[in-house]
C-alpha positions in Angstrom: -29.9 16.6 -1.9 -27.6 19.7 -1.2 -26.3 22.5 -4.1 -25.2 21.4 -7.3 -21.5 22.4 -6.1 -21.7 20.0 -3.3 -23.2 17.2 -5.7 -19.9 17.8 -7.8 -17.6 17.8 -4.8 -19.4 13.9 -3.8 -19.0 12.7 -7.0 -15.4 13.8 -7.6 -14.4 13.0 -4.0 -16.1 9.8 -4.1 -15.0 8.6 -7.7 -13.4 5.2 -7.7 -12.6 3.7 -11.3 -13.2 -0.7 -12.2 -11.4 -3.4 -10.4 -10.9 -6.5 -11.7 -12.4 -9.6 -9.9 -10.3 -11.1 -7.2 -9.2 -15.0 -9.2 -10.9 -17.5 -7.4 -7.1 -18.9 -6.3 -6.4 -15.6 -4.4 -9.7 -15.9 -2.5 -8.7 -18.2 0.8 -6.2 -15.4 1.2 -8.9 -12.9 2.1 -10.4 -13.2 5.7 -13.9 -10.6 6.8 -10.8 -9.2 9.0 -8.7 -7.8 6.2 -9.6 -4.0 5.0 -11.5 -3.6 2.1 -8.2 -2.3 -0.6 -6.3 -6.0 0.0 -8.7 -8.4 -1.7 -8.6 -4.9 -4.6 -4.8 -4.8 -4.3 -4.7 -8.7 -5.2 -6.6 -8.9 -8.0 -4.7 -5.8 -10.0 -1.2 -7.5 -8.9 -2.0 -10.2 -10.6 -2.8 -8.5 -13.8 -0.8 -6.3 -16.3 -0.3 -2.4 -15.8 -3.5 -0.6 -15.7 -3.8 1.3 -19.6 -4.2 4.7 -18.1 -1.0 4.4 -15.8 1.5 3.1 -18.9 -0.1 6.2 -21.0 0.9 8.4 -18.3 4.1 7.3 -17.9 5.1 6.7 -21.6 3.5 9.7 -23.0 3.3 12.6 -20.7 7.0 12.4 -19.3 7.2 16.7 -20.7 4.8 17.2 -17.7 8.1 16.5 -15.3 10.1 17.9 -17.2 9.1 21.1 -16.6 10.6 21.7 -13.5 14.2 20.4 -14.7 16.7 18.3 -17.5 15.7 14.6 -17.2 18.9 12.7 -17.8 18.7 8.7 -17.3 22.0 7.0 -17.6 22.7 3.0 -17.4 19.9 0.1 -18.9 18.0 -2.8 -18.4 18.5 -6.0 -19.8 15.7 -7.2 -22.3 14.9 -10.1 -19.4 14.4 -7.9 -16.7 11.9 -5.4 -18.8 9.6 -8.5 -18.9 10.1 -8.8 -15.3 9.5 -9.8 -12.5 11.9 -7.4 -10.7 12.2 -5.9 -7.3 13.4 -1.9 -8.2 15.4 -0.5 -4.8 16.1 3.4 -5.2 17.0 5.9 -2.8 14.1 8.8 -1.7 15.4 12.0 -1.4 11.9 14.0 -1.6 8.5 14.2 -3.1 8.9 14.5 -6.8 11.4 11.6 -7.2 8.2 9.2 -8.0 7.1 11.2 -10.9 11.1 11.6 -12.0 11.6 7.8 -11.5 8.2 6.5 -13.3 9.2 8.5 -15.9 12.7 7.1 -16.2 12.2 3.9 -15.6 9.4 3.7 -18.3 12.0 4.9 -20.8 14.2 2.0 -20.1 11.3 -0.3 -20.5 9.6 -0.9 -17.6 6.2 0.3 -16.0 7.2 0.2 -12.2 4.7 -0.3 -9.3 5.5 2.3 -6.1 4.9 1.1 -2.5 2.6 3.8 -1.7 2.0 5.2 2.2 -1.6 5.0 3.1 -2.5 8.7 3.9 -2.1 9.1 0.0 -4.0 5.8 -1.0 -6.8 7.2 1.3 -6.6 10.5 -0.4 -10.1 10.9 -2.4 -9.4 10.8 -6.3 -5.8 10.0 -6.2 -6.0 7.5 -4.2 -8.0 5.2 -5.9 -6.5 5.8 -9.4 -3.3 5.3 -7.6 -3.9 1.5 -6.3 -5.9 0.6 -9.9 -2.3 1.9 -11.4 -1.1 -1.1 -9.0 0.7 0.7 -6.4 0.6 -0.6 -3.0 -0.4 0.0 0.2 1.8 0.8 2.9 -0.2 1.3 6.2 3.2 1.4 8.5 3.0 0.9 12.5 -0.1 -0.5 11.8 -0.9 -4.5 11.9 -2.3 -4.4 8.5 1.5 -3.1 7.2 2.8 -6.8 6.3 -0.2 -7.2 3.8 2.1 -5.1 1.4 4.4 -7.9 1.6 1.4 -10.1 0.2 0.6 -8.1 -2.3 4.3 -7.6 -3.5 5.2 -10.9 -3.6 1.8 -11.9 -5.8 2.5 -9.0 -8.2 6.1 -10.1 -8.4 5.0 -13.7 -9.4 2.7 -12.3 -12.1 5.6 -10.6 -13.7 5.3 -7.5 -11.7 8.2 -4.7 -11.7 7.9 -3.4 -8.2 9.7 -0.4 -6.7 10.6 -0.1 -2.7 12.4 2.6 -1.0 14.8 0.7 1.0 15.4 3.2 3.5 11.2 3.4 4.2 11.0 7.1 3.7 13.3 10.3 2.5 16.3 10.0 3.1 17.6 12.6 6.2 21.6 11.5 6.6 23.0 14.9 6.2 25.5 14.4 3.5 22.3 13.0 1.2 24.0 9.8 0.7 21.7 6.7 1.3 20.8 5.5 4.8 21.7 1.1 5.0 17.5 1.4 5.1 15.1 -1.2 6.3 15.6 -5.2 5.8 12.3 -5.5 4.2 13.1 -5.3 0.6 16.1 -7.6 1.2 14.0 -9.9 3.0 11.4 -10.2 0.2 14.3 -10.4 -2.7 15.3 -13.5 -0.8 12.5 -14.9 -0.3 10.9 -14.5 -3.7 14.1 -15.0 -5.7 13.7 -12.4 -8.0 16.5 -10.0 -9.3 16.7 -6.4 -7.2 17.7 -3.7 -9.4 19.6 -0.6 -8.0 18.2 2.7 -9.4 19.9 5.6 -8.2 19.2 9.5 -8.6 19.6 12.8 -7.7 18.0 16.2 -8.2 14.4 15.8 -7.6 15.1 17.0 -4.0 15.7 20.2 -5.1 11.7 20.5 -6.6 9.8 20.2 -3.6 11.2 20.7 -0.6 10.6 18.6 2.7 8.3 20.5 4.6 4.8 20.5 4.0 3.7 23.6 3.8 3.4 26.7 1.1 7.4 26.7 0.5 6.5 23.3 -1.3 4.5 25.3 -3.9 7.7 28.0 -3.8 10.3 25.5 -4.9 8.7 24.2 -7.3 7.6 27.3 -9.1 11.9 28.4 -7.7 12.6 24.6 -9.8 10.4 25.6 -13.4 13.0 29.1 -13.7 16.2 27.3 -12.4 15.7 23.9 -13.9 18.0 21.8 -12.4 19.4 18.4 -13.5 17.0 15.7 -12.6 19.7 12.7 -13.0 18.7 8.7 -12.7 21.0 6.1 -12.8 20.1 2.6 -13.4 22.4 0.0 -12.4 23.3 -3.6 -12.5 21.2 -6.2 -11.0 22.1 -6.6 -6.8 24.4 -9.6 -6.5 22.8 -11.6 -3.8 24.2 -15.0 -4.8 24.5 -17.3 -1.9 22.5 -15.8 0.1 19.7 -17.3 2.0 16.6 -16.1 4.0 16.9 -18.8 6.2 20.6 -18.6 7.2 21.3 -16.0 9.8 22.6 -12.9 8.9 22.2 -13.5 4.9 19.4 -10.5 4.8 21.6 -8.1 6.8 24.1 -8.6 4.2 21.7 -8.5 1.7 20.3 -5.1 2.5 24.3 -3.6 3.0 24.9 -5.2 -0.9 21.3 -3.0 -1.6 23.0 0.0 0.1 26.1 -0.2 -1.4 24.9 -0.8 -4.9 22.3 2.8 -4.3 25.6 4.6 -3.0 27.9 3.7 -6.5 25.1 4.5 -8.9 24.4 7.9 -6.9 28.5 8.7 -6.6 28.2 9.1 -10.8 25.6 11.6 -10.5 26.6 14.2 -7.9 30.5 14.1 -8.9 31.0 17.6 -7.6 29.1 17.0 -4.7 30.5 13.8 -2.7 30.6 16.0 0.3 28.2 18.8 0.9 25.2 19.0 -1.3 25.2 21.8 -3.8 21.5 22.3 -2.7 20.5 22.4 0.9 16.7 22.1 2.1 16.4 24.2 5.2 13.5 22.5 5.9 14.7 19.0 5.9 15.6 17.1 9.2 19.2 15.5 9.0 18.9 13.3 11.9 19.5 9.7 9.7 22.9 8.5 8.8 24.0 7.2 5.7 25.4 3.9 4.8 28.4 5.1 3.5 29.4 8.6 4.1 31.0 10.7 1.3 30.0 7.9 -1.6 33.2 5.8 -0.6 31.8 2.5 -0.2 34.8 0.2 1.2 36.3 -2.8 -1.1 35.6 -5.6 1.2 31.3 -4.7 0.3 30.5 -7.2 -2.6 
C-alpha cells in the first residue's frame, strides 16, 4: 500500500485527464505496432481546442508577463483565425512557447506546439500537454513521422499548428534564424494550407540554454529587469507555384519560410542586427543562420 505521501506522489505522477474516442474513420490508421499516444493524438486533432488549454491561453497571459513587456505587433486575417494554418516561428529558448501561445491567442488563434517527447513523457505535464493537442515529436526515432500524421489530420479539422522550422533553438551566433529543416515546408505543400511567419525576440533572455540552476537564476534575473518580450506576426508565406512533387519546390519553400522569419525578426531587434544585446554564455553557437545580419537579399521572393 505504501505511506500516504507515496499514495499522493502515484496519483499525481500517474494522473492522465479524458480523451476522446478515436472516430471510427481514423481507425485503419492505427496498427498494434504504433505506441499507445498516436491513436490519443488522432482523436484530439480532430476535435476543437481542449477548454482548459484556450482558458489558459486567453486568461492567464499576466502569468508570462511577469518576467517581461509582451508587445505583439502585426495580425491575422479573420480567415486564417478560423484556420487551418501551419504557424512557422523561430526558437530562441525555452520560454518562447508560453510567450507565443500567449500572443498568438490575442490575435485570435489557439495554436497547437510540436512538442519533443521527453516533455510529453513527463508525468502530469505531459499528458495535459497532448489533451491541449500538442504533438509528439519522438526525433531519430522511427515513430518521428507519425507527427506528420497527426499534423496533417489536425490541419484538415481546422487545426492552427505551430512548427519550429529550424527543429530546435536556434544556435547561429548572430541569433538570426537558421534556413531550418524541410519538414514544415514539405507538409505546407503537401496539405495546401497557408504558413504563417511569426517572428520574435526576447524570451531568450528568460531562461537561459543550459539546463541547470542558472535556468531558475535568469528567470528570477528576467522578473527585476523585465525585458521586452516582442512577437511579430507576419503575412502569409507566399508559396504559389510551388509543388511537392517538382524537384527543388520544397527547398525553395523552406528558404521563402526562412526569409519570411528573418524580415519579421529585423523589426524587432532594430538596434541589434549584429551582436545581440543579450548574450547566453551558456548557449552553443555552432548553427548558422539563413541570412546573417537580417539582410535577406532581393532576389528571395
Amino acid at each position: 500500500m505504501g505511506s500516504p505521501l507515496s499514495r499522493l506522489r502515484r496519483a499525481v505522477t500517474g494522473w492522465t485527464p479524458s480523451f476522446p474516442p478515436l472516430p471510427a474513420y481514423l481507425a485503419d490508421r492505427v496498427t498494434p505496432e504504433h505506441p499507445a499516444w498516436f491513436a490519443r493524438e488522432l482523436a484530439v486533432a480532430t476535435g476543437p481546442p481542449w477548454w482548459v488549454w484556450t482558458f489558459l491561453i486567453r486568461r492567464c497571459w499576466r502569468l508570462v508577463t511577469v518576467f517581461g513587456r509582451l508587445e505583439v505587433t502585426g495580425s491575422v486575417a479573420p480567415e486564417l483565425r478560423r484556420g487551418p494554418v501551419l504557424i512557422a516561428a523561430n526558437h530562441i529558448g525555452d520560454f518562447d512557447m508560453f510567450v507565443l501561445a500567449i500572443a498568438l491567442a490575442k490575435a485570435g488563434l489557439v495554436p497547437r506546439f510540436l512538442v519533443t517527447g521527453g516533455i510529453m513523457r513527463t508525468p502530469l505535464v505531459g499528458p495535459a500537454l497532448e489533451r491541449a493537442g500538442h504533438i509528439r515529436v519522438d526525433r531519430g526515432t522511427r515513430d518521428a513521422t507519425l507527427a506528420t500524421e497527426v499534423t496533417a489530420v489536425a490541419l484538415a479539422h481546422g487545426g492552427q499548428v505551430l512548427a519550429y522550422p529550424e527543429g530546435r533553438v536556434g544556435l547561429a551566433p548572430d541569433g538570426w534564424p537558421e534556413l531550418g529543416r524541410s519538414g514544415l515546408a514539405r507538409l505546407a505543400l503537401e496539405v495546401g494550407v497557408p504558413v504563417l511567419p511569426v517572428s520574435q525576440w526576447g524570451a531568450h533572455e528568460v531562461l537561459q540554454y543550459a539546463n541547470d540552476w542558472g535556468k531558475l537564476r535568469t528567470a528570477l534575473s528576467a522578473v527585476r529587469r523585465r525585458p521586452a518580450l516582442r512577437v511579430h506576426i507576419g503575412p502569409p508565406v507566399d508559396l504559389a507555384g510551388l509543388r511537392l512533387d517538382r524537384r527543388g519546390d520544397a527547398h525553395r519553400a523552406r528558404a521563402r519560410i526562412a526569409a519570411a522569419l528573418t524580415r519579421g525578426l529585423a523589426t524587432l531587434r532594430p538596434g541589434e542586427l549584429g551582436r545581440p544585446a543579450y548574450l547566453d554564455p551558456t548557449r552553443p553557437t555552432t548553427g548558422v543562420a539563413a541570412h546573417p545580419g537580417g539582410v535577406v537579399p532581393d532576389d528571395v521572393p
